[in-house]
C-alpha positions as CSV (number, residue, x, y, z in Angstrom):
1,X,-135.1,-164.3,-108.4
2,X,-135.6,-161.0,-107.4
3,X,-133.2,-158.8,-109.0
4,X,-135.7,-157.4,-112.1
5,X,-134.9,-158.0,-115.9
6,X,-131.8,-155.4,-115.3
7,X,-130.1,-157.8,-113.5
8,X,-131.3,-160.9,-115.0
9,X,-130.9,-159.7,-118.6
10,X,-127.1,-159.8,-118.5
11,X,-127.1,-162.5,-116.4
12,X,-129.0,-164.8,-118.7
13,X,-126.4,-163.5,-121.8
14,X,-123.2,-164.9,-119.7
15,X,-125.3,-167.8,-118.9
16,X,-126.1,-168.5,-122.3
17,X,-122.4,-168.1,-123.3
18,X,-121.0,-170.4,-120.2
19,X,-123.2,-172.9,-121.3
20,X,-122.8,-173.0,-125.0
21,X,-119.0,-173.3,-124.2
22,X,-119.8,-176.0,-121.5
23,X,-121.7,-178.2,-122.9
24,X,-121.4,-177.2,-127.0
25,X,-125.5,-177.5,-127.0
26,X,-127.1,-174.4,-128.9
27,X,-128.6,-173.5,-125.6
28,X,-131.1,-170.8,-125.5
29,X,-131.7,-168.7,-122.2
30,X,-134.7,-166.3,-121.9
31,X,-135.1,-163.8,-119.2
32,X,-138.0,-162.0,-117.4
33,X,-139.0,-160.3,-114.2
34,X,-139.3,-163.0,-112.0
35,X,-136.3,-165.0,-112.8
36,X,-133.9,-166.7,-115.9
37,X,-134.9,-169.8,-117.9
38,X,-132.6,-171.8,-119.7
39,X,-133.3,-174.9,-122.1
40,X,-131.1,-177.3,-123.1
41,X,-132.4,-178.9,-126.1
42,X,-131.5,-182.7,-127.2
43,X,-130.6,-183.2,-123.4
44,X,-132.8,-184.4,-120.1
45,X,-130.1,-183.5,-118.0
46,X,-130.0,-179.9,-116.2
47,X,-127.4,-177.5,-116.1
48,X,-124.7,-177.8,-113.2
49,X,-126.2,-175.8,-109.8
50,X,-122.6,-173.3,-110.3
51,X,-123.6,-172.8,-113.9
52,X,-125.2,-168.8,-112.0
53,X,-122.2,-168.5,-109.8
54,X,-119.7,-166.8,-112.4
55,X,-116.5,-164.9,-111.0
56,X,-117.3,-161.2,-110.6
57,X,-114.3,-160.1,-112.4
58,X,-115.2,-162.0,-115.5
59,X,-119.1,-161.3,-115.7
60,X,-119.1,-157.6,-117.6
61,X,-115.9,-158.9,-120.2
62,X,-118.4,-162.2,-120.9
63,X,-121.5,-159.6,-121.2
64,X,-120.2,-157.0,-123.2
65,X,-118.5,-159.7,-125.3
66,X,-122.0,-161.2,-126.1
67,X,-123.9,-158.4,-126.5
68,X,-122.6,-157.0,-129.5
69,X,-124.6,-160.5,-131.2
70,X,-127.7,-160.1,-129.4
71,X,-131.5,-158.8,-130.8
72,X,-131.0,-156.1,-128.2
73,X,-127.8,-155.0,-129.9
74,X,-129.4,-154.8,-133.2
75,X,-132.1,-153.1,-132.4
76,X,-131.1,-150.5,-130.1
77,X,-128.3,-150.1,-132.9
78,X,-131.3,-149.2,-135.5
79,X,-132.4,-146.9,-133.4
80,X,-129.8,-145.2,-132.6
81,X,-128.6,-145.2,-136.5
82,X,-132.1,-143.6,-137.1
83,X,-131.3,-140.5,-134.3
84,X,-127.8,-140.0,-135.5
85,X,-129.8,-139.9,-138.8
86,X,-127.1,-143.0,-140.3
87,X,-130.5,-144.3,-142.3
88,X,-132.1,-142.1,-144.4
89,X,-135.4,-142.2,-146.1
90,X,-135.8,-142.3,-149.6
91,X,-138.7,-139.4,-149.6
92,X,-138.8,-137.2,-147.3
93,X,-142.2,-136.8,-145.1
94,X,-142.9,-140.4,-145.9
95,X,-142.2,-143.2,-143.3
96,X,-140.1,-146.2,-144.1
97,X,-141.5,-149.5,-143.6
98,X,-140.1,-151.4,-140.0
99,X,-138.8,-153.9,-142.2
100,X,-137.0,-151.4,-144.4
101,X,-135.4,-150.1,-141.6
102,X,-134.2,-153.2,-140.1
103,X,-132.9,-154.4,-143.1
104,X,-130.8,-151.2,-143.6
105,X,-130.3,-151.0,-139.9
106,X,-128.4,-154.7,-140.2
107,X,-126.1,-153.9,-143.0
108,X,-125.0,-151.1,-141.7
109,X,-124.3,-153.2,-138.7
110,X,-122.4,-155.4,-140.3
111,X,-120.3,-152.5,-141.7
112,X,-119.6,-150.7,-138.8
113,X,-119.1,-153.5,-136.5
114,X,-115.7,-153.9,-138.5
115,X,-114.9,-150.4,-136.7
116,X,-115.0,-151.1,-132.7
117,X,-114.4,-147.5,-132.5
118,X,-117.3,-146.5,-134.8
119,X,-119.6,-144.0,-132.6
120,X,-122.9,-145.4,-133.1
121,X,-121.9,-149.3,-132.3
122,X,-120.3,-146.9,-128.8
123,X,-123.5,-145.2,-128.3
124,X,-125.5,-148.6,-128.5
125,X,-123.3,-150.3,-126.4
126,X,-123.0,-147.9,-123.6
127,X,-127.1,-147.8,-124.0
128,X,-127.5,-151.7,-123.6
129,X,-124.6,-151.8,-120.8
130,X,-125.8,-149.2,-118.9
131,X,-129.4,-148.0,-119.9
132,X,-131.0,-151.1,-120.3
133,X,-129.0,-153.1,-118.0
134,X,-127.9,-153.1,-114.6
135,X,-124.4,-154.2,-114.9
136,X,-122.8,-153.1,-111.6
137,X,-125.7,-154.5,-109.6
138,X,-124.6,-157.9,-111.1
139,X,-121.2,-157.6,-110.3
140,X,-122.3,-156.3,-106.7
141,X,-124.6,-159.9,-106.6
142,X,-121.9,-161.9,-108.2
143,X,-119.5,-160.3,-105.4
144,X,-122.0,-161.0,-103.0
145,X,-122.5,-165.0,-104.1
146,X,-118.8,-165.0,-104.5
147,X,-118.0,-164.3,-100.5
148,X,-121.5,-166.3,-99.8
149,X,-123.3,-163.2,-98.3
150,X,-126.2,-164.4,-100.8
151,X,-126.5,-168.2,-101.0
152,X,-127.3,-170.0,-104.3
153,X,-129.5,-173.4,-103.3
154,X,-130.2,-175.8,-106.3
155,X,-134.4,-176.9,-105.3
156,X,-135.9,-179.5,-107.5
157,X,-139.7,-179.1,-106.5
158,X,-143.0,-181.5,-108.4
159,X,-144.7,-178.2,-109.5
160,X,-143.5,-174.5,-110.6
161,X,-143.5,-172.0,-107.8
162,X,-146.3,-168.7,-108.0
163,X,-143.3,-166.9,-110.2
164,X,-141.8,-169.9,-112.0
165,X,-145.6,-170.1,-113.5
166,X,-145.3,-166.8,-115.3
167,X,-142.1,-167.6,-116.3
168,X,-143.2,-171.0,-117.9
169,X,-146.0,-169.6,-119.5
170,X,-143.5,-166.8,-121.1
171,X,-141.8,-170.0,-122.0
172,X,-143.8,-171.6,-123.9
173,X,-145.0,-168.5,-125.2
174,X,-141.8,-167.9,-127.0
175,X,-141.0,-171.3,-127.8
176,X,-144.1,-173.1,-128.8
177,X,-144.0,-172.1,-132.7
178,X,-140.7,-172.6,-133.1
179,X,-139.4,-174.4,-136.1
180,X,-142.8,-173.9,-137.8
């Protein structure tokens, strides 16, 4: 595809979600560049072809509503926690340790997500939603695959295209030691 990890990012989140409801599979969707890939474990059957065609009205309520959940929720929350100065240190002038962090970072996550109003879980989600993604340009291509300006065709070919490559190499990048 070539609408960048902006577009696809998002995209690959309401695909995710779609699918888990679908099929109730744990599926796990990973995104890049070049394009989305999705994996269906315990299955040899692929997705439906109109799994990527979701309504345009739908696609930011279904992204927003499973971003909160993501690693890029948490972690952009933990840094914004850290600017709004939410974590402190325990000595001043001294670092904490990443893991330190994170580990404060996630429970006060877990506080403040009780509060949908709280102003750092706003602040991180207005950062994901619209610094780190590209929501309206998915709405605009969903729009655009919704009155078929831009046609989805479902290819089955014997060997990964130039991009797909890079993508299955991320792949199995990210998936090879899992479950070790």
């Amino acid at each position: 595809s070539p609408f960048g990890a902006r577009v696809h990012a998002p995209w690959a989140l309401a695909l995710g979600c779609l699918l888990r409801e679908r099929t109730g599979i744990d599926v796990q969707v990973m995104h890049a560049d070049d394009g989305i890939v999705i994996r269906l474990p315990d299955t040899d059957d692929p997705p439906p072809a109109d799994v990527a065609i979701i309504d345009p009205d739908d696609i930011e309520a279904i992204v927003t509503r499973e971003l909160g959940g993501s690693a890029l929720f948490a972690s952009r929350f933990r840094e914004c926690a850290a600017r709004s100065l939410l974590l402190p240190t325990r000595s001043p002038g001294k670092r904490t340790p990443l893991w330190q962090q994170r580990q404060r970072s996630s429970q006060l996550l877990s506080v403040a997500a009780q509060y949908g109003e709280f102003p750092v879980v706003l602040e991180t989600m207005r950062e994901c939603l619209q610094d780190v993604f590209d929501l309206p340009g998915l709405v605009g291509l969903m729009r655009e695959v919704a009155s078929r300006a831009i046609r989805v065709v479902d290819v089955e070919t014997a060997q990964p295209s130039p991009y797909s490559r890079t993508l299955l190499f991320d792949y199995v990048g990210a998936f090879m030691y899992e479950g070790d």
